[in-house]
Kinemage of the C-alpha trace (Angstrom):
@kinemage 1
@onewidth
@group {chain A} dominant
@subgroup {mainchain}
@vectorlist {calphas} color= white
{ca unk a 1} P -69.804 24.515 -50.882
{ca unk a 2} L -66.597 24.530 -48.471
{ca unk a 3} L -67.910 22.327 -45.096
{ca unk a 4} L -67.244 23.974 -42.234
{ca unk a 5} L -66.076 20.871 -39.517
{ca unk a 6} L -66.480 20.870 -35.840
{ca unk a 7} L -64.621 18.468 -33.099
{ca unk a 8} L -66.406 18.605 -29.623
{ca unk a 9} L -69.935 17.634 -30.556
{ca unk a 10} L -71.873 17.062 -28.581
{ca unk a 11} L -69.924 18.358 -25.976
{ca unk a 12} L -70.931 21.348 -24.605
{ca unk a 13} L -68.681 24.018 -26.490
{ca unk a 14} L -69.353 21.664 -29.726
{ca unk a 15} L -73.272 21.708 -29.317
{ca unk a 16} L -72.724 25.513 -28.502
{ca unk a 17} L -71.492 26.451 -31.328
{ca unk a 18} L -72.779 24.332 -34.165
{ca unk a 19} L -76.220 25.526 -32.955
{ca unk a 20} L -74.751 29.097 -33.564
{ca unk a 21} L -73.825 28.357 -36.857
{ca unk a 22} L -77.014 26.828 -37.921
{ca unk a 23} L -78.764 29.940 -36.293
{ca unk a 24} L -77.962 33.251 -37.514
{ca unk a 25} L -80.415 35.162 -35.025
{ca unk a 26} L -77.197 36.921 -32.792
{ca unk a 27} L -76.645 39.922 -34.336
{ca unk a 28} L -72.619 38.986 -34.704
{ca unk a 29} L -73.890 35.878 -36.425
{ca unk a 30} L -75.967 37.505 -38.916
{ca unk a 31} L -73.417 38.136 -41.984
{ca unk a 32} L -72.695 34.754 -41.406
{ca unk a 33} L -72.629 32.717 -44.908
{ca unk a 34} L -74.888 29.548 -45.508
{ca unk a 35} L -72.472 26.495 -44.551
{ca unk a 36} L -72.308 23.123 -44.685
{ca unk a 37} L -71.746 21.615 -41.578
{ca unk a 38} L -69.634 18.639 -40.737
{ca unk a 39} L -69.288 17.505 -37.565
{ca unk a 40} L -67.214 14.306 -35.958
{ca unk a 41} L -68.895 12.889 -33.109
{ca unk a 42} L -67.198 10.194 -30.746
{ca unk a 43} L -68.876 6.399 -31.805
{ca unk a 44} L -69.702 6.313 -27.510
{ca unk a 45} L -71.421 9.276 -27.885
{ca unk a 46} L -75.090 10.364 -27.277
{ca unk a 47} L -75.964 12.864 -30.524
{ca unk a 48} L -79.219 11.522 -32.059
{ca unk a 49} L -81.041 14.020 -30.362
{ca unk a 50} L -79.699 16.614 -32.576
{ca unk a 51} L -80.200 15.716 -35.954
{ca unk a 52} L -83.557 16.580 -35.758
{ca unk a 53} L -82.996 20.302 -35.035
{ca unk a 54} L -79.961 20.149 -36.963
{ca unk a 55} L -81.161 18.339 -40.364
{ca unk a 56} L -78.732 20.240 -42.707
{ca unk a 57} L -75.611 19.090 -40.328
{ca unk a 58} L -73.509 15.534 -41.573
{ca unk a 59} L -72.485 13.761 -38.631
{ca unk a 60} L -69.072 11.461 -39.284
{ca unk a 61} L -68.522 8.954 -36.118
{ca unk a 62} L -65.204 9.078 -35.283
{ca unk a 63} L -62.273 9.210 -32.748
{ca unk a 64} L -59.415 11.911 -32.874
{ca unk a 65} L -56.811 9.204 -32.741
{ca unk a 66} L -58.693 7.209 -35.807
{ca unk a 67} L -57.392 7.718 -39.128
{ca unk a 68} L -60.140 6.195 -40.745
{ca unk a 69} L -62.647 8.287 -39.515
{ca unk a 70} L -60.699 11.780 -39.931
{ca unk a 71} L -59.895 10.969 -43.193
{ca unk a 72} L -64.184 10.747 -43.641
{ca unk a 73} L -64.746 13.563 -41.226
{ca unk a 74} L -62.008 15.597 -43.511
{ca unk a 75} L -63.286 14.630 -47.307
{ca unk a 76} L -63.832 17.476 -49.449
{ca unk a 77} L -62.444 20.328 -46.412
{ca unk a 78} L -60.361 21.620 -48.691
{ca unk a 79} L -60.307 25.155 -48.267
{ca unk a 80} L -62.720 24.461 -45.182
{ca unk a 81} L -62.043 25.953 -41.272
{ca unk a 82} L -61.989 23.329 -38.758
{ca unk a 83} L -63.448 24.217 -35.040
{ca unk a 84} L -61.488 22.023 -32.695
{ca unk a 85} L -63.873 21.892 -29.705
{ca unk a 86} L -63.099 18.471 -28.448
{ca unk a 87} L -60.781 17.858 -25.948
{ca unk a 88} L -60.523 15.994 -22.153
{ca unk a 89} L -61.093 18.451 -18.734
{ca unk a 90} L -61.799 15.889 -16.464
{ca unk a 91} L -60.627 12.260 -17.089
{ca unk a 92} L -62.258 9.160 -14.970
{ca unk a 93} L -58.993 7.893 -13.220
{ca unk a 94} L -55.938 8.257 -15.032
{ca unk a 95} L -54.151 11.048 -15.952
{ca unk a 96} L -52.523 9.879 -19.080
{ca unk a 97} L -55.911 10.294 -20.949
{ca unk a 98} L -55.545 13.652 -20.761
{ca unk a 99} L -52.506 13.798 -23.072
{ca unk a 100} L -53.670 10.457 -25.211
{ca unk a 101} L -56.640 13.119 -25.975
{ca unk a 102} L -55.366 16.567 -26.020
{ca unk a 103} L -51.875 15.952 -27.459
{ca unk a 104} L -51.902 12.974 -29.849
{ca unk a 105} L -55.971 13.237 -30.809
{ca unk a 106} L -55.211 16.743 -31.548
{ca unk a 107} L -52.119 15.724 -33.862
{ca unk a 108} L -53.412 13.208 -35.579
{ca unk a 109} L -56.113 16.066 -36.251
{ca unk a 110} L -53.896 18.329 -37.367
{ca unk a 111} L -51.793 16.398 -39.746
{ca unk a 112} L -55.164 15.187 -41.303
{ca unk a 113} L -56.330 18.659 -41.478
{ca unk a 114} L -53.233 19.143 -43.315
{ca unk a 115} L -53.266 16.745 -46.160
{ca unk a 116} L -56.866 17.479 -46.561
{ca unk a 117} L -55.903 21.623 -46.942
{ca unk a 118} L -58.171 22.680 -44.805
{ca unk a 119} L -57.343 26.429 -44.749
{ca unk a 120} L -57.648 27.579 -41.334
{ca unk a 121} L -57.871 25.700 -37.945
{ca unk a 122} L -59.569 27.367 -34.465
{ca unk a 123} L -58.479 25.431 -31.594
{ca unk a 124} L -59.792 26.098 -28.312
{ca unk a 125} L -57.414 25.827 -25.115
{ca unk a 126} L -57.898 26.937 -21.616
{ca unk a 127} L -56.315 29.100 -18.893
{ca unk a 128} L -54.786 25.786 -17.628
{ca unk a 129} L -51.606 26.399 -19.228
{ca unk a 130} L -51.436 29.546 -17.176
{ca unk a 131} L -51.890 28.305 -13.896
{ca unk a 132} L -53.553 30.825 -11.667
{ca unk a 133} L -52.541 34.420 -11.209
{ca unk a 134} L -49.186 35.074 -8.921
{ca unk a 135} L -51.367 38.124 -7.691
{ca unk a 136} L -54.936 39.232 -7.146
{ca unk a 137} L -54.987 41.975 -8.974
{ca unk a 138} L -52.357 40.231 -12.154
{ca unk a 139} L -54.371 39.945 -15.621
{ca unk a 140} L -53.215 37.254 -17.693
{ca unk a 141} L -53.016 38.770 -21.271
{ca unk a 142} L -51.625 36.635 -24.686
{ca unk a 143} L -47.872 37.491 -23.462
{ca unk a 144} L -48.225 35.861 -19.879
{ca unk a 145} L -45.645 32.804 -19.569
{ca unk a 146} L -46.790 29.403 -19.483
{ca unk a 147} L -47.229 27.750 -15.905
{ca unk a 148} L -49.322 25.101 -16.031
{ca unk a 149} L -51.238 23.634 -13.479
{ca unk a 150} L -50.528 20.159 -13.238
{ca unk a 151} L -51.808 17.364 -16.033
{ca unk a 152} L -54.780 18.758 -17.628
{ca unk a 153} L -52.652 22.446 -17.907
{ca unk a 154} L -49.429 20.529 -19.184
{ca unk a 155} L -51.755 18.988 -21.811
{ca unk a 156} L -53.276 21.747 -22.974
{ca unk a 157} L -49.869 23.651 -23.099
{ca unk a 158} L -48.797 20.976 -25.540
{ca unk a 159} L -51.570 21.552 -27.866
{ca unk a 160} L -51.272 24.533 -27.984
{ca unk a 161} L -47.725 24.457 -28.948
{ca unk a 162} L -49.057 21.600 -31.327
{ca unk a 163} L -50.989 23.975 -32.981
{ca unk a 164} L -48.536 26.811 -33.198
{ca unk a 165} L -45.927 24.111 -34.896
{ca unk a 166} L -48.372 23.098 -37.543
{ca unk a 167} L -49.254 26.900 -38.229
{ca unk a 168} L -45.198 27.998 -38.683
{ca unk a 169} L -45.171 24.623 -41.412
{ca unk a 170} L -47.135 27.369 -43.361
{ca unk a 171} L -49.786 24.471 -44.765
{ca unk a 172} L -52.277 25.308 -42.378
{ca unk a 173} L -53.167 28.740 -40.894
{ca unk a 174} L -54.058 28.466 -37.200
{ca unk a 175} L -55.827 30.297 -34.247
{ca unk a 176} L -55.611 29.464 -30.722
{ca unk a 177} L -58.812 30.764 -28.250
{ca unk a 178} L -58.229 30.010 -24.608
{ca unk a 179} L -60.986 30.143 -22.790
{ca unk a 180} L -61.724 30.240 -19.233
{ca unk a 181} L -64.603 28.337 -17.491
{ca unk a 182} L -67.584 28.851 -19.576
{ca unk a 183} L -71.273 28.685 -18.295
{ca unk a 184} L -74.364 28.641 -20.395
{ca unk a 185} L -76.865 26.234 -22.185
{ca unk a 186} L -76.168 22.590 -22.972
{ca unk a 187} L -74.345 22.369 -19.621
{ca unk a 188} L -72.849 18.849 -18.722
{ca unk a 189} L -74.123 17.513 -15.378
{ca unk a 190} L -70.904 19.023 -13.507
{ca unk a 191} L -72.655 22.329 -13.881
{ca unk a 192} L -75.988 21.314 -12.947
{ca unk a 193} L -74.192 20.090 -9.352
{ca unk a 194} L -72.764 23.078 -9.147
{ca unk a 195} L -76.536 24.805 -9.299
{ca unk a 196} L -77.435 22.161 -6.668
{ca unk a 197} L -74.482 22.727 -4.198
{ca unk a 198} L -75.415 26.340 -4.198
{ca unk a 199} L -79.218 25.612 -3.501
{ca unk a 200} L -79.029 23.038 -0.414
{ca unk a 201} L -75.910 25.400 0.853
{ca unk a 202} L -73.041 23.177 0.413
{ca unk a 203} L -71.066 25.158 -1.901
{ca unk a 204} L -67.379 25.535 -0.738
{ca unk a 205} L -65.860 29.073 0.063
{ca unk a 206} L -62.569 28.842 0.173
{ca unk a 207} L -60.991 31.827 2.089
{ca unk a 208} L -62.974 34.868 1.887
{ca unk a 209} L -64.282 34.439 -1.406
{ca unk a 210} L -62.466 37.554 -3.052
{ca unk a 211} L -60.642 35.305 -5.118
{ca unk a 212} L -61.436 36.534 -9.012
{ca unk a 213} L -62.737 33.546 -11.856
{ca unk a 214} L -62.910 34.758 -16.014
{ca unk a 215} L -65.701 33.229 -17.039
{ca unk a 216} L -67.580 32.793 -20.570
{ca unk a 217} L -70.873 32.916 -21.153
{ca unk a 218} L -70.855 30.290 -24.018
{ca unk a 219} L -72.941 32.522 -26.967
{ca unk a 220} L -69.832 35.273 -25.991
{ca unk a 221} L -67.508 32.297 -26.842
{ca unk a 222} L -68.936 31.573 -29.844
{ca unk a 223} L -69.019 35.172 -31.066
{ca unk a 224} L -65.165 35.104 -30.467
{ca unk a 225} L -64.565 31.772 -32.380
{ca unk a 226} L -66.213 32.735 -35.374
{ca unk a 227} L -64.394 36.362 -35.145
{ca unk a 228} L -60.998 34.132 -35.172
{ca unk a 229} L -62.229 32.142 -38.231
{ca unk a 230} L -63.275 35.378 -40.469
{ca unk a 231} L -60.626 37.665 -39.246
{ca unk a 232} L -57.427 37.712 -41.441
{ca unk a 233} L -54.570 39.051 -39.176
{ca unk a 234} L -55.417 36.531 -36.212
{ca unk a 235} L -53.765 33.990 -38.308
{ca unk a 236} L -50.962 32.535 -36.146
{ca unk a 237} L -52.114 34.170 -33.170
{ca unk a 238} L -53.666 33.599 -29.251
{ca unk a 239} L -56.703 34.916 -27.875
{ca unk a 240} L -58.187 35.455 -24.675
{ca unk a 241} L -62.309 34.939 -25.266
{ca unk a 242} L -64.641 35.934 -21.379
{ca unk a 243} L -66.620 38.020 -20.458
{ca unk a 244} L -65.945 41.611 -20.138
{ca unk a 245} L -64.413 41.410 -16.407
{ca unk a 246} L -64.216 38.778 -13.708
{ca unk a 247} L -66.060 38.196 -11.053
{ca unk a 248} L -65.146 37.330 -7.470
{ca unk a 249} L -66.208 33.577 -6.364
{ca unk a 250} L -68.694 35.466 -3.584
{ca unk a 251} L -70.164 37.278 -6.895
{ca unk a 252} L -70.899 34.413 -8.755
{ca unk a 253} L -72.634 32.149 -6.048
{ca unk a 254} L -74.998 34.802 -4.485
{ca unk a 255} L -75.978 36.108 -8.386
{ca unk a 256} L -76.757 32.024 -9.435
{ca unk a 257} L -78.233 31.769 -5.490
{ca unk a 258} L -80.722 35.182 -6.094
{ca unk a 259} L -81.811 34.114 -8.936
{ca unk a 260} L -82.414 30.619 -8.261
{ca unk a 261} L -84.594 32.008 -5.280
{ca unk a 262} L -86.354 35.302 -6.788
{ca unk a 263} L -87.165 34.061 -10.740
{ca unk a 264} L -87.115 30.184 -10.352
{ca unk a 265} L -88.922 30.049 -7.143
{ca unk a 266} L -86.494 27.477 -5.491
{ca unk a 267} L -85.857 27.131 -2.203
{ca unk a 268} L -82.746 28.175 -1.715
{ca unk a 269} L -80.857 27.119 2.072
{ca unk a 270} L -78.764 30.292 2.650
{ca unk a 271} L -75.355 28.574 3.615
{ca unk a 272} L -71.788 28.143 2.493
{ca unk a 273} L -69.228 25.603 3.217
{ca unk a 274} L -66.737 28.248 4.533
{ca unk a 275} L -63.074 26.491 4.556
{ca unk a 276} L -59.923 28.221 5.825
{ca unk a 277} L -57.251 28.951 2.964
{ca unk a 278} L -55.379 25.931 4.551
{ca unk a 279} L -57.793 24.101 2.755
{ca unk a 280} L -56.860 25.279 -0.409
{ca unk a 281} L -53.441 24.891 0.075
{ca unk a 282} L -53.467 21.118 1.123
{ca unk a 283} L -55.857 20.472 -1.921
{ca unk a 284} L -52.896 21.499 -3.973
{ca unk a 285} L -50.588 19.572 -2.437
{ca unk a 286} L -53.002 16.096 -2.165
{ca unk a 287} L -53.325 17.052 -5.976
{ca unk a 288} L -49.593 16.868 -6.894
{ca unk a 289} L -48.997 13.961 -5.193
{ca unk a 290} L -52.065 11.716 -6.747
{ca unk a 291} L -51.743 13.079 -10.226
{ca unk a 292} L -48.019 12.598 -9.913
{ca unk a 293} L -49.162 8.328 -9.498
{ca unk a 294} L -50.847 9.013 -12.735
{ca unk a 295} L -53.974 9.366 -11.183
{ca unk a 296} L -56.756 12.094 -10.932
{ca unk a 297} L -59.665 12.860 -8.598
{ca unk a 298} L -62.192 15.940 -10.233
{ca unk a 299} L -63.213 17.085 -6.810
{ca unk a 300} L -59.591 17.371 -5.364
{ca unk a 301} L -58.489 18.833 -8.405
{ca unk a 302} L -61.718 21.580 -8.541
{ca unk a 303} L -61.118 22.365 -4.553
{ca unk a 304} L -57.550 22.836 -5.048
{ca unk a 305} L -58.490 25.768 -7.466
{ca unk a 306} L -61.125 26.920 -5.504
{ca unk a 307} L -59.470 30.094 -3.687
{ca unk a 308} L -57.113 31.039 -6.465
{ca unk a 309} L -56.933 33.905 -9.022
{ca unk a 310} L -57.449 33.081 -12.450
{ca unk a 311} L -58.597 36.194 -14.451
{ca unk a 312} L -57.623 37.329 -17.858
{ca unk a 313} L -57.842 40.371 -20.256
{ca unk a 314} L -59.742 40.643 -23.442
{ca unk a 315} L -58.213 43.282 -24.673
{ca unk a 316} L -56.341 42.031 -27.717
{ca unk a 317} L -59.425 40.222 -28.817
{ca unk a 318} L -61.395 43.283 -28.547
{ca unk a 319} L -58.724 45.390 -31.150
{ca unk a 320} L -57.616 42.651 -33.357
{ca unk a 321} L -60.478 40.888 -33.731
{ca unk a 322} L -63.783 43.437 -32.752
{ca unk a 323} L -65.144 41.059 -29.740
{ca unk a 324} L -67.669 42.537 -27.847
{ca unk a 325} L -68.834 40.013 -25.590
{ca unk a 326} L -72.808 41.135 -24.941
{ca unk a 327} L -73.673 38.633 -22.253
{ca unk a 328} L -72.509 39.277 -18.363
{ca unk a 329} L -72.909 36.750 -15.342
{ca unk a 330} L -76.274 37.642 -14.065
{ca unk a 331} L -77.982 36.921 -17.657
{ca unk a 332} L -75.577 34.032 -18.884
{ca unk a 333} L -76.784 32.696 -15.373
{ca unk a 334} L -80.382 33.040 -15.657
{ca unk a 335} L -80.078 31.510 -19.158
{ca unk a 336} L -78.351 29.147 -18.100
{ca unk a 337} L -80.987 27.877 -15.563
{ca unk a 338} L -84.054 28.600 -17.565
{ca unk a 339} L -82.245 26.028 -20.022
{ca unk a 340} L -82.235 23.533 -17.243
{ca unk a 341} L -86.000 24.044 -16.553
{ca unk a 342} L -87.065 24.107 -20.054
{ca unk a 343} L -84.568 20.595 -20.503
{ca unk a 344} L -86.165 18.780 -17.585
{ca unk a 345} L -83.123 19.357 -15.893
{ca unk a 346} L -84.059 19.535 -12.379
{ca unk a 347} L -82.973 22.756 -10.339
């Protein structure tokens, strides 16, 4: 049997997904075949937890950049599809990690992949290469230019393009899925704050809080990763994976606020941190200027981006490849949460 690998575990996307493919229960997941699962986890990386739930799964340690360990994590793929999950959002100080991660881990990957003939590769990207949206009402679709927003969108425009150059080689047949932010179980603790800024009513609002966010609920994700792996003609091709529409920043704090209040019985404070556009605007410009010293601060970068546009259309997905994402925001959200709860996660 052909393994299927997986990067990104157990990240969140990575831990999304290869709990999808061990569980056919979604009814997109069901004419799934029986797999063998292979997945390369960082050696600095927390994954005992899963083997237990997960005791058909081979874990290889390993780092992108390592030969050693892709050339374990890789034995046997021939004919395999490789889910590259793993990548760098937010790095600790220094913005060159973000390319030592996304653009040579991710070619050392590929040219592994390669001599290993592993048939097709799924690599996940993000709007970041996009930038936001010049407009509030402007869709990004698959032929929107690239405009990247600073380090983390310049690195994931170069794997992308990574990807596309190994695909025209003709070894290797590629798929890229760029996803917006995603939401949903196995959250990292960013998330949970998130939840908590939103109860004690220090949440920023930006503006007036019309601004529209994609988002994915991360089982809608998964459905569109494995429709890029089974689906012939999206060989070569880009994807947009969200939800169905996008909801407005005011949208998405009062839905995770209500139901925080009304179905988790928390006490919820009422308040936002309301912050002219001005605000926005310097946080862009305080963002340049550190990142362009080669070094990175997550909440700059996340306030800079608070009050802007970035939205997308799934409409090529949903012809080429059949998506139909099935979750929206107000149940991805209460999943989400009752995850936390159930995970000791406190809310």
């Amino acid at each position: 049997m052909v393994p299927t690998l997986l990067t990104g575990v157990p990240g969140w996307l990575g831990t999304g997904l290869l709990r999808t493919l061990v569980d056919t229960g979604q009814p997109w997941n069901a004419a799934q075949p029986r797999r063998r699962l292979r997945c390369l986890v960082h050696p600095s990386s927390t994954w005992r937890h899963l083997e237990g739930s997960c005791s058909e799964v081979e874990f290889v340690s390993g780092d992108l950049r390592d030969d050693d360990g892709l050339k374990q994590f890789l034995d046997g793929a021939e004919g395999g599809t490789l889910f590259h999950c793993a990548g760098l959002i937010h790095p600790r100080f220094y913005t060159r990690h973000l390319f030592d991660v996304n653009v040579r881990g991710t070619r050392c990957l590929l040219h592994a992949a390669e001599e290993a003939g592993v048939r097709r590769v799924v690599a996940v990207s993000s709007n970041s290469p996009l930038g936001m949206s010049r407009r509030p009402s402007q869709l990004f679709d698959e032929s929107s230019p690239y405009r990247p927003y600073l380090s983390y969108g310049r690195s994931k425009m170069l794997m992308e393009q990574l990807v596309a150059e190994f695909g025209r080689r003709g070894r290797l047949e590629t798929v890229i899925i760029r996803a917006p932010w995603f939401y949903g179980p196995y959250q990292p603790p960013r998330q949970t704050l998130f939840f908590h800024m939103i109860r004690d009513g220090m949440v920023p609002v930006v503006g007036d809080g019309q601004n529209r966010r994609s988002m994915a609920y991360i089982d809608n994700l998964c459905q569109g990763l494995l429709l890029a792996e089974m689906t012939h003609q999206a060989n070569g091709k880009i994807y947009w994976i969200a939800d169905r529409r996008p909801y407005t920043w005011n949208e998405i704090i009062d839905t995770v606020e209500r139901l925080l209040q009304q179905e988790f019985h928390v006490t919820v404070r009422h308040r936002r941190l309301r912050l002219p556009t001005v605000a926005g605007d310097l946080a862009v410009v305080a963002d340049t200027v550190v990142q362009s010293l080669g070094l990175y601060v997550q909440k700059l970068h996340v306030l800079a981006e608070l009050d802007k546009t970035i939205a997308c259309s799934i409409a090529r997905a949903e012809e080429d490849l059949g998506y139909r994402p099935t979750v929206e925001l107000e149940e991805g959200m209460r999943r989400s949460l009752a995850w936390c709860r159930d995970n000791g996660v406190s809310l």
